[in-house]
C-alpha positions as CSV (number, residue, x, y, z in Angstrom):
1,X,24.5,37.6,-14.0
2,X,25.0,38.5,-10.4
3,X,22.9,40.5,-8.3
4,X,25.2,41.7,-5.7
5,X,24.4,45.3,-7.4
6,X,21.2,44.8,-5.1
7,X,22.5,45.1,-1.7
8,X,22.6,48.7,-2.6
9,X,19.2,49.2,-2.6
10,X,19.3,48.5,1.9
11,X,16.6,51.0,2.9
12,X,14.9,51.0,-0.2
13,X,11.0,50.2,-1.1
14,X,10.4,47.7,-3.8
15,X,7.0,46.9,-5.4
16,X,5.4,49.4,-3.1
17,X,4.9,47.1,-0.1
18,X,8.1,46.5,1.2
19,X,11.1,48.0,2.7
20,X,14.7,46.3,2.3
21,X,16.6,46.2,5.3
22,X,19.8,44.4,5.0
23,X,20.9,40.6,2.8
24,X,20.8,38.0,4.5
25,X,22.1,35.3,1.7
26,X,23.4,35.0,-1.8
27,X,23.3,32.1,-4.5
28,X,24.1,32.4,-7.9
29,X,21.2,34.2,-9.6
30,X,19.1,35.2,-6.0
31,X,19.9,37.7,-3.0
32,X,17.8,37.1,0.1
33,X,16.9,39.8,1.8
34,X,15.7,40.7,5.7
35,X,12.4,43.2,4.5
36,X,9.4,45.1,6.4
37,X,5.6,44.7,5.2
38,X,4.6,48.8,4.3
39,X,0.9,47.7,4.4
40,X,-0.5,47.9,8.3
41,X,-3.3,45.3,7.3
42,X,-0.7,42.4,7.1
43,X,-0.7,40.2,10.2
44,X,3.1,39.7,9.9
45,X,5.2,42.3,10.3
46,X,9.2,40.8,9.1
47,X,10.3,38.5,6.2
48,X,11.9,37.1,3.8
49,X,12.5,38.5,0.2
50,X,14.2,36.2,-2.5
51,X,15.2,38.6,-5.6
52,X,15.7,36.2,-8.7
53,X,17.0,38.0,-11.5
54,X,14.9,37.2,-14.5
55,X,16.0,35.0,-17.1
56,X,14.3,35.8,-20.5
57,X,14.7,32.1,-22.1
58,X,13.5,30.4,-18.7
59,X,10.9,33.1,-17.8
60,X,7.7,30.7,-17.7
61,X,9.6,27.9,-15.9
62,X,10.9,30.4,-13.7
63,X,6.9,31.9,-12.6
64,X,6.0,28.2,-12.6
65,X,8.4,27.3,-9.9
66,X,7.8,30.3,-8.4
67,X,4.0,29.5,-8.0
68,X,5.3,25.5,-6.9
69,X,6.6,27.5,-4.1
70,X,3.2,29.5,-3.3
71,X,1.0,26.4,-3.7
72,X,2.5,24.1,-1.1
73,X,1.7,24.4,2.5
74,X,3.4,21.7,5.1
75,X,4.4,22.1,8.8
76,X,7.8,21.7,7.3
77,X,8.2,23.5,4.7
78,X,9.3,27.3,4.9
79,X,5.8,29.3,4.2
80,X,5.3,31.4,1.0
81,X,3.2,34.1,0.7
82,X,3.4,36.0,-2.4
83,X,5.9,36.8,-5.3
84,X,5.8,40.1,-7.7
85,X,7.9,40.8,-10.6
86,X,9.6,44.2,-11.5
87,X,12.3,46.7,-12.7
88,X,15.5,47.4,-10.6
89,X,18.0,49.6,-12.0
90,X,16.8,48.5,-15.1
91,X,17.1,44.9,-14.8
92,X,13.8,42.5,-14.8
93,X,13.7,40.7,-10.9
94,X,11.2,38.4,-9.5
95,X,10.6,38.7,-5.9
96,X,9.1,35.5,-3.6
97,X,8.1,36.9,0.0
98,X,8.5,34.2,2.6
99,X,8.7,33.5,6.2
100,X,11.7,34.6,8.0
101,X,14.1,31.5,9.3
102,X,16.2,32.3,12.7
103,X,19.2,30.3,10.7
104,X,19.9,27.0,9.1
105,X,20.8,23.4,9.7
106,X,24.2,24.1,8.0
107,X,24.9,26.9,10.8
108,X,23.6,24.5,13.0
109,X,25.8,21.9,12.1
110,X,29.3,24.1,12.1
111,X,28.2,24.5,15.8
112,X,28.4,20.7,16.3
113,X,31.6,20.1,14.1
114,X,33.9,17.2,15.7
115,X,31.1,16.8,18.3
116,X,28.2,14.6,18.5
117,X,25.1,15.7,17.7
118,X,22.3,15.4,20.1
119,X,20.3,12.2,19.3
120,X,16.8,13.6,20.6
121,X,17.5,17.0,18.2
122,X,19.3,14.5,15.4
123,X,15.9,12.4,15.2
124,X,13.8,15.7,15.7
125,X,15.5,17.0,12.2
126,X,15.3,13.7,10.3
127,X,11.8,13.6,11.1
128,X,11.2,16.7,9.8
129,X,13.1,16.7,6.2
130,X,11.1,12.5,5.8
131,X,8.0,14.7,6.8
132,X,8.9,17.2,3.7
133,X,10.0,15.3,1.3
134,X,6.6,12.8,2.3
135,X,4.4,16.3,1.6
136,X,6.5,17.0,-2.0
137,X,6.8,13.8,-3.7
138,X,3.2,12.9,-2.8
139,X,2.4,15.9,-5.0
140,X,4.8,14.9,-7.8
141,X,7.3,17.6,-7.1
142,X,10.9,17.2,-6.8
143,X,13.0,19.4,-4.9
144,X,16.6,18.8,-6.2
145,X,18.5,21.0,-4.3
146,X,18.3,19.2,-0.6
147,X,21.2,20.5,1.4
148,X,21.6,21.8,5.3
149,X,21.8,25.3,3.8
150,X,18.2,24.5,2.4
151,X,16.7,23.1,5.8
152,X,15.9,26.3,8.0
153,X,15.0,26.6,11.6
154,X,11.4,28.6,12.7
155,X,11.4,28.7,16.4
156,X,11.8,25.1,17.1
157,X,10.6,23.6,13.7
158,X,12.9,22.4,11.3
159,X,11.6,23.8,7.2
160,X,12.6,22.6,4.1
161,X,13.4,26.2,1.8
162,X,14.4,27.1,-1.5
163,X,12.2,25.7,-4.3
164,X,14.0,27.6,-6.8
165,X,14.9,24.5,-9.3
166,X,11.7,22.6,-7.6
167,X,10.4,20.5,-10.6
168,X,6.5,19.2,-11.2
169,X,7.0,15.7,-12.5
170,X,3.4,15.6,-13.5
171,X,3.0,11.9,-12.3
172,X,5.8,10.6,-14.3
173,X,8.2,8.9,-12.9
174,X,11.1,11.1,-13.9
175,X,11.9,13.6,-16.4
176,X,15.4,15.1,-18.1
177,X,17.3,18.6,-17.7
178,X,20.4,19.8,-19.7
179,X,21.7,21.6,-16.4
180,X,23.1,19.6,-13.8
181,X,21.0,21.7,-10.8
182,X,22.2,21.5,-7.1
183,X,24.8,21.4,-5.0
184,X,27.3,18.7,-6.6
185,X,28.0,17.3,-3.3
186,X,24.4,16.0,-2.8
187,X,23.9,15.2,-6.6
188,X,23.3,11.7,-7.5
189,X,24.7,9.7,-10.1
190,X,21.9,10.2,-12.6
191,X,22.4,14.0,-12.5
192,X,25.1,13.6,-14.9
193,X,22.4,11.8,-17.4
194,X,19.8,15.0,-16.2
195,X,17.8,13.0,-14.7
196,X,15.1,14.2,-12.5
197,X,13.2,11.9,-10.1
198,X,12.0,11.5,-6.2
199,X,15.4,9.2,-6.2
200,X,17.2,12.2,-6.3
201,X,16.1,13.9,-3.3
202,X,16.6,10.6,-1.9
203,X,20.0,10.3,-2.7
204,X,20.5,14.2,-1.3
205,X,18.6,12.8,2.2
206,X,21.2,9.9,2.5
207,X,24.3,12.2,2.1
208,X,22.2,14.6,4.6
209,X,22.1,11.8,6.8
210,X,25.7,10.9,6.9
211,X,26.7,14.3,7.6
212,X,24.2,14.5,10.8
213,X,26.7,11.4,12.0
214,X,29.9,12.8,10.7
215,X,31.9,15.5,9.3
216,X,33.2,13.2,6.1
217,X,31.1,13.2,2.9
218,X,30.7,9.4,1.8
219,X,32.4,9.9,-1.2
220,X,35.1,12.4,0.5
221,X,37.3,13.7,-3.4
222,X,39.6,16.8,-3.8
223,X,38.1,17.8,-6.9
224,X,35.0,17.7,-8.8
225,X,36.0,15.6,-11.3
226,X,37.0,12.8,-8.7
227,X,34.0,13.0,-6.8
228,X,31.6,12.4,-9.7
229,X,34.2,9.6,-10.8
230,X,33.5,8.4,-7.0
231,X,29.7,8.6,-6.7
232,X,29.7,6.9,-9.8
233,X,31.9,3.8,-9.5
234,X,32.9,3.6,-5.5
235,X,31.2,2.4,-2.4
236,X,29.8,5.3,0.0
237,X,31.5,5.6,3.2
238,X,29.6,4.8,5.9
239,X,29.3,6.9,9.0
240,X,31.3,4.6,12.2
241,X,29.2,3.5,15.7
242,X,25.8,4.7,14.1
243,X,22.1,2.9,15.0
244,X,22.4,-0.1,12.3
245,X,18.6,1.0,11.7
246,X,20.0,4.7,10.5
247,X,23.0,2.3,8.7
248,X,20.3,0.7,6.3
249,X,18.5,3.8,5.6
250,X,22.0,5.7,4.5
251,X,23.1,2.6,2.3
252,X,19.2,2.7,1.3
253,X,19.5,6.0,-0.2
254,X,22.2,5.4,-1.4
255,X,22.1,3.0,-3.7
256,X,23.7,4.0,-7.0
257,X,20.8,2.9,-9.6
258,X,18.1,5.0,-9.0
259,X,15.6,2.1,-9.7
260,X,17.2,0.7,-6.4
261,X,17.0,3.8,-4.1
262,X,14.6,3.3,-1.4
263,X,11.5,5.5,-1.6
264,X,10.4,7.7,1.3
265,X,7.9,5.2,2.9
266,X,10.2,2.7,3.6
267,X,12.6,5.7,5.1
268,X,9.5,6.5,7.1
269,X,9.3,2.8,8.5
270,X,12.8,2.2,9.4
271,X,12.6,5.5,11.5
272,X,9.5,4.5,12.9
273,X,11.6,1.3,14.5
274,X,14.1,3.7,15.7
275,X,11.8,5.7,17.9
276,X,9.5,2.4,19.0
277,X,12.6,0.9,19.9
278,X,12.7,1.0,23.3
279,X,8.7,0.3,24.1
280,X,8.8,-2.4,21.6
281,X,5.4,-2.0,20.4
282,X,3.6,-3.9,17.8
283,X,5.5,-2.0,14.7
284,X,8.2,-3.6,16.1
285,X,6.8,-6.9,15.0
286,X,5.4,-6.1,11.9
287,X,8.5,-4.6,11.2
288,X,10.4,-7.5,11.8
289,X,7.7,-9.8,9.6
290,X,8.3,-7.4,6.9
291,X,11.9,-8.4,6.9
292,X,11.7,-12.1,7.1
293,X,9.5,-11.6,4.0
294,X,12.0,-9.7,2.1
295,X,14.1,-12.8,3.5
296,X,12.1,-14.8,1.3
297,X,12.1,-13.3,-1.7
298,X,16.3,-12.3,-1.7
299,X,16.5,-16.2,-1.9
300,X,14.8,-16.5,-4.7
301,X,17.6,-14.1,-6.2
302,X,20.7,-15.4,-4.3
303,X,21.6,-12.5,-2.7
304,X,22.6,-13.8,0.7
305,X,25.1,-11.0,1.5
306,X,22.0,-8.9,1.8
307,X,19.9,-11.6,3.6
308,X,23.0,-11.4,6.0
309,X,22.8,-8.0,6.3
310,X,18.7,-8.1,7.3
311,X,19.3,-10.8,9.9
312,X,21.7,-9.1,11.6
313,X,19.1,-6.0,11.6
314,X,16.6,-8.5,13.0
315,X,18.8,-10.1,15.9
316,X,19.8,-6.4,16.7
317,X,16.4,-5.8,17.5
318,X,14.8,-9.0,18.4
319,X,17.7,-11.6,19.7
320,X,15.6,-14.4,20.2
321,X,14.2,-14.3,16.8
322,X,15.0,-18.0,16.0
323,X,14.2,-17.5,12.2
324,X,16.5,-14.7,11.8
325,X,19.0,-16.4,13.0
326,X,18.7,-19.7,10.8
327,X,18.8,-17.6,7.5
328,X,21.4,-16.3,8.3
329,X,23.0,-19.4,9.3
330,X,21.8,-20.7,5.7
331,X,23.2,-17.5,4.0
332,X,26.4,-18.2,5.4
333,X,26.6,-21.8,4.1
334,X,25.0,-21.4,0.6
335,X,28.3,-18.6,0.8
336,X,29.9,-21.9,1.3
337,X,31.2,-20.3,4.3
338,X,30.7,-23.3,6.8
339,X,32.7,-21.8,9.5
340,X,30.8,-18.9,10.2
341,X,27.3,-20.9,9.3
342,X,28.3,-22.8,12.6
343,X,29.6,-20.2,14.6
344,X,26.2,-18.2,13.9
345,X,24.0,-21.2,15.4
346,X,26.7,-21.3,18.7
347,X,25.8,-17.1,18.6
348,X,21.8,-18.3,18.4
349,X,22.4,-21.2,21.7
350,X,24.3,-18.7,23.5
351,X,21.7,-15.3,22.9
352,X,18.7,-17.9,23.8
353,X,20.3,-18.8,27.1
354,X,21.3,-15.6,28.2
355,X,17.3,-14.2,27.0
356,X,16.3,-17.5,29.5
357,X,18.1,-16.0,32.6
358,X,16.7,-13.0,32.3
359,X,13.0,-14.9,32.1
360,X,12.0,-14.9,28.2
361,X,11.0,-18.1,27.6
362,X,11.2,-20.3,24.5
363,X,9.3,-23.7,23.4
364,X,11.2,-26.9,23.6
365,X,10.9,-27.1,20.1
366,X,12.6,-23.8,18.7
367,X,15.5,-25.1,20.9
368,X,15.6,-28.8,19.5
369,X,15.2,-26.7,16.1
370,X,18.3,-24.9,17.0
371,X,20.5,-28.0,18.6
372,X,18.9,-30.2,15.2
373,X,20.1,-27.7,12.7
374,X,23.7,-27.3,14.3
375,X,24.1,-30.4,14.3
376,X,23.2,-31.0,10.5
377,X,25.4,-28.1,9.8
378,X,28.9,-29.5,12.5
379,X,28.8,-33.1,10.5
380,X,29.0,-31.2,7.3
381,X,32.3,-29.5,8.6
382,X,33.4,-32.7,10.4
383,X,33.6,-33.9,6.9
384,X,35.0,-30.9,5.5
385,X,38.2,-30.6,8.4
386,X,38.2,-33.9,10.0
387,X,37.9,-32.7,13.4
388,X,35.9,-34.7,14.6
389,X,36.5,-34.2,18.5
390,X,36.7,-30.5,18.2
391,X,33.2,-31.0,17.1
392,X,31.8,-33.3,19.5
393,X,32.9,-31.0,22.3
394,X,31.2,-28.4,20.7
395,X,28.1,-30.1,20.6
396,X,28.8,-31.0,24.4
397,X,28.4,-27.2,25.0
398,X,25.9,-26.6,22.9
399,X,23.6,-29.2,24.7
400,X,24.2,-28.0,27.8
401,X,23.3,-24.0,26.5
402,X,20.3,-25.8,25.3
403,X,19.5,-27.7,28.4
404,X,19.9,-24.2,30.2
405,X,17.1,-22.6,28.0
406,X,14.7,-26.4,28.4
407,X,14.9,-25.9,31.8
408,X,12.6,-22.4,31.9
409,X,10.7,-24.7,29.7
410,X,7.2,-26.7,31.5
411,X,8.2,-29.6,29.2
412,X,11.7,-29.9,30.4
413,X,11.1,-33.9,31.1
414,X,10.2,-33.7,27.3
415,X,13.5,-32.1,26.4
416,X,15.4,-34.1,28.0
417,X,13.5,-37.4,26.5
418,X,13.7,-35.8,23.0
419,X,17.7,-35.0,23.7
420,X,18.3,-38.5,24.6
421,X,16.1,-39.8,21.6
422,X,18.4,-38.0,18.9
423,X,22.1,-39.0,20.7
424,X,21.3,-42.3,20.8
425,X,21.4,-42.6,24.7
């Protein structure tokens, strides 16, 4: 039932404490409005008022969500001070009195539409929704309807609002509705089973993310019906010329089985590379270890597209990282892609000498590794094409990279010894 019937009541008193002075939103059983406190010994003088028309069959769940709302206090999250119930023109209403916004992310957005968003404000708002959601799901609450309209600005801190189909897992790890709750466009796939988990808001976070890169949805459809056919069966649509670090967290949220989805302290430590990333600070190298680790054990399941995929996250932000660059060497030729296992070790030669002129140094022996695996790797395709003298000048080249990175080396004279040793001169 709708309450537009309520923006008569502008100027009106309701529950004796406040005054209603105009709307300022509407949702499908809720009008916000702008109100004034009647009691002098509040400290706040403005805010919000959600009425939620009361439904009789969902009347407990409804005060239970309503006290979620009272009970959690964050930084982030819009504050809630108090919520009454009563009669309006004969109809039963709830009221939850909150903190009054100065406007939305989605206004915020429509500012920015076919322009790029600022990358200091960008990272300022991602922080704050991962600082949310943190606050939430370490409670065991799901929120279910993430959306810009339900991210609100306070001055200059971004809130999350609008816990009105917030649920209490109650340290399960997910639970089942009958209504399909939210926005449909930041639904995930499981919403169509009613299934309620962290993974949702999750999946809601990675469409939010897209959007702070690009006006297309990831699973752009004309209708309904198509879109839930897409988010079911077809790959998202990832945002062009974004951070590869914000690339992995979209596609990380992302994922279709729930199971999958990342969880929001991994979220937390990709960001945490993007804003180390230009002091390079220890993180950096943890992170990085991490990675190799998870390396490790996607070999064990053969997924080398993936292992791919994480060594070309590594190289991004460590180039000389010799191990990155042999997995994925490997990957490429357990892919049986021999070609582009090759051209990956001339990519390693040519990033180590490049890292040597500007004065990073590496030990003779990570560039022997190198040279010794290329060369294991060009006789396999010698075999493979019979061209054997398009090889050989290849491995010409390649020396002489390597001979430019031995040189910043103290144990050049060792190099070179050890170079002669395997050619046979």
């Amino acid at each position: 039932m709708s309450l537009l019937f309520l923006t008569s009541l502008t100027g009106q008193s309701v529950n004796g404490r406040y005054i209603l002075k105009k709307p300022l939103g509407y949702g499908g059983s809720s009008i916000v409005f702008l109100a004034d406190i009647i009691s002098p010994t509040q400290n706040f003088d403005s805010v919000a008022i959600k009425l939620i028309e009361v439904d009789n069959n969902e009347k407990e769940k409804q005060i239970q969500e309503l006290k979620i709302a009272l009970s959690l206090k964050h930084k982030n999250l819009i504050d809630c001070y108090d919520f009454f119930d009563c009669n309006i023109e004969g109809k039963a209403v709830f009221g939850l009195v909150m903190e009054l916004a100065d406007g939305s992310l989605e206004d915020y957005l429509e500012q920015f539409k076919n322009l790029s968003l600022n990358a200091k404000d960008r990272d300022m708002i991602i922080k704050s929704i991962l600082d949310a959601l943190h606050y939430i799901h370490s409670r065991g609450i799901v929120h279910s309807d993430l959306k810009p309209g339900n991210i609100l600005r306070v001055g200059d801190v971004w809130k999350l609002a609008d816990f009105g189909i917030a649920r209490i897992l109650n340290a399960k790890t997910s639970t089942r509705t009958a209504n399909i709750n939210g926005t449909f466009l930041f639904i995930p796939p499981e919403a169509i089973e009613g299934i309620i988990s962290p993974a949702w808001d999750i999946w809601s976070l990675g469409i939010l993310l897209s959007r702070l890169f690009t006006d297309e949805h990831p699973f752009c459809a004309h209708n309904e019906m198509q879109f839930f056919e897409k988010i079911q069966k077809h790959d998202p649509i990832l945002p062009q010329n974004t951070n590869i670090i914000y690339s992995f967290m979209i596609k990380g949220c992302l994922h279709k089985s729930r199971e999958k989805r990342w969880g929001i302290d991994k979220l937390y430590e990709y960001f945490s590379v993007i804003q180390d990333e230009n002091n390079k600070s220890e993180n950096l190298d943890k992170f990085i270890q991490k990675r190799l680790v998870e390396i490790e054990d996607l070999k064990q399941h053969d997924d080398y597209h993936l292992i791919i995929e994480i060594c070309d996250l590594i190289i991004y932000l460590s180039p000389g990282c010799i191990d990155a660059w042999a997995d994925k060497a490997d990957a490429y030729s357990c892919l049986g892609q021999t070609k582009e296992s090759m051209e990956t070790y001339r990519n390693a030669l040519q990033s180590f000498a490049e890292l040597s002129n500007k004065g990073e140094l590496f030990s003779v022996f990570q560039v022997l590794q190198s040279v010794d695996n290329f060369k294991v790797n060009e006789e396999a395709e010698a075999i493979e094409t019979s061209l054997p003298q398009t090889i050989l000048g290849n491995r010409r080249s390649l020396q002489s990279i390597a001979k430019i990175v031995g040189k910043k080396s103290k144990s050049f004279r060792q190099f070179i010894r050890r170079r002669k040793s395997l050619d046979g001169n």
